[in-house]
N, C-alpha and C positions, 0 to 999 in steps of 0.2 A: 504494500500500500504506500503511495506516494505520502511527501512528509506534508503538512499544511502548514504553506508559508506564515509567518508573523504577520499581523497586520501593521500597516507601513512597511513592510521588508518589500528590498526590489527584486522588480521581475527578474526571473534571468533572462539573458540577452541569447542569442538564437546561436549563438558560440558561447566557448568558456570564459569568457572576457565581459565586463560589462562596467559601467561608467556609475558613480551615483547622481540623481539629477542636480548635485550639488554642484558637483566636477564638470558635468556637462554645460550647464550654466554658464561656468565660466569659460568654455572651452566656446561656446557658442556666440558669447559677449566677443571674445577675441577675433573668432571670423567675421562676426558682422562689424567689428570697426575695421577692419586692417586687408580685409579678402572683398574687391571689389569686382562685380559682374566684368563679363563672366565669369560664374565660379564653376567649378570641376562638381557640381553637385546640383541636385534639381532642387532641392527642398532640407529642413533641418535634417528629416530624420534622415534623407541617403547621407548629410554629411555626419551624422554620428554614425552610420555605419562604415563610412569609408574611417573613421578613425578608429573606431572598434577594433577595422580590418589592420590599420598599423598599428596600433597596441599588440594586437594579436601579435604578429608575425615581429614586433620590438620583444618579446616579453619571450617568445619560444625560441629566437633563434634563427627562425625557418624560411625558407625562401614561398616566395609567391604561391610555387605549385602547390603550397602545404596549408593556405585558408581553408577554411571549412566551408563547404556547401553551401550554407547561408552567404557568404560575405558576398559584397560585391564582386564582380567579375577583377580578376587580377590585372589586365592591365588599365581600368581605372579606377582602380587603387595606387598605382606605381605614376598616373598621370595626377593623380591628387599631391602626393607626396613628394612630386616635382612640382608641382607650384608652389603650394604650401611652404617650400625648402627654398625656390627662388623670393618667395613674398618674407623669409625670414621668420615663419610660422611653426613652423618645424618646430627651434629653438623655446618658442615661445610657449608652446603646447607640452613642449618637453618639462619646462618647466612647471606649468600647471599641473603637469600628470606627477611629475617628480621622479622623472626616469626619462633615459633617452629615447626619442623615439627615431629611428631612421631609415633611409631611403636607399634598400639595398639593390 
């Protein structure tokens, strides 16, 4: 039998990685000052997914081939992650998360 979440506790995210909306928050203030149309995303949530998808693949190690099923399609992911890195966003999110995130 499946466990029942706490209420307030967050959802899990559709991989093993997930943001709390607190984190997000801030992650999402920083794109909308600094990330000017057009941006590599259609909406908030594809842009929390495409960071999801580089936390993910910052956190394991792993190359592209090795997202999980959900994430975004890998190469825009690797096209997010080259703006993002040209706009100096990268750095920036890096530090919000408190770990590096990078563009391999």
């Amino acid at each position: 039998m499946p466990a029942i979440p706490a209420p307030g506790a967050p959802e899990p995210a559709p991989w093993p990685v997930w943001l709390t909306d607190e984190r997000w928050s801030q992650l999402w203030q920083l794109l909308a000052a600094h990330d000017a149309p057009p941006h590599p995303y259609a909406s908030e949530t594809d842009a929390r997914d495409l960071i999801l998808a580089l936390l993910y693949v910052s956190l394991t190690g792993g190359d592209w081939s090795g997202l999980p099923a959900s994430a975004p399609p890998a190469p825009r992911v690797r096209a997010a992650a080259a703006h993002w890195q040209q706009l100096g966003l990268l750095d920036r999110m890096s530090a919000v998360l408190g770990l590096e995130l990078f563009h391999p």
